[in-house]
N, C-alpha and C positions, 0 to 999 in steps of 0.2 A: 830491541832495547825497551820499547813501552812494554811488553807483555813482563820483562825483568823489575820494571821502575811498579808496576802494579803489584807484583807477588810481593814484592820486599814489602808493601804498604799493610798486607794483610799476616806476613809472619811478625812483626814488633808485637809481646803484649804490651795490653792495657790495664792497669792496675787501678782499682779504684779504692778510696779510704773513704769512711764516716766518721765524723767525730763528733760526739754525745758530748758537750759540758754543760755540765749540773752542779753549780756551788752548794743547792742545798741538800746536796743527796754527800752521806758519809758515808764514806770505807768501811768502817768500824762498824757503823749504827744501820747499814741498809738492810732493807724487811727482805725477808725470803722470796716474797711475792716479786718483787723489784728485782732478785737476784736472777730469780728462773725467767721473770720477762727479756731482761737483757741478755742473760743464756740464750733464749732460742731466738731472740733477734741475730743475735753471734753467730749461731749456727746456722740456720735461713740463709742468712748475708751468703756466708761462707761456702756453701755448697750450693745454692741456687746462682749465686752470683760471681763468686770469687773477688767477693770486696770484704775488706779489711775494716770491722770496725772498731775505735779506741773511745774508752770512754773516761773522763776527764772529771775529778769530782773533787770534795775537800775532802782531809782528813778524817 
């Protein structure tokens, strides 16, 4: 029964999220520089880690 109560502890994933909010960063107006930096943090995240990141801005 302990060797059963251990495996199940290691098959659950773990999901992990990041959230970027930046009120003064716009949708509309953000530089390309800004664009490809939070690109390949996205990516990074995403394939090195399998965490999710959102990011959260004004209009």
């Amino acid at each position: 029964m302990e060797l059963l109560l251990s495996q199940a502890k290691y098959t659950k994933p773990i999901i992990f999220h990041i959230y970027i909010v930046q009120p003064s960063l716009s949708k509309k107006n953000a530089s390309n520089d800004i664009l490809l930096l939070l690109g390949n943090v996205h990516h990074y995240l995403a394939t090195v880690g399998n965490v999710e990141l959102k990011v959260y801005c004004s209009h």
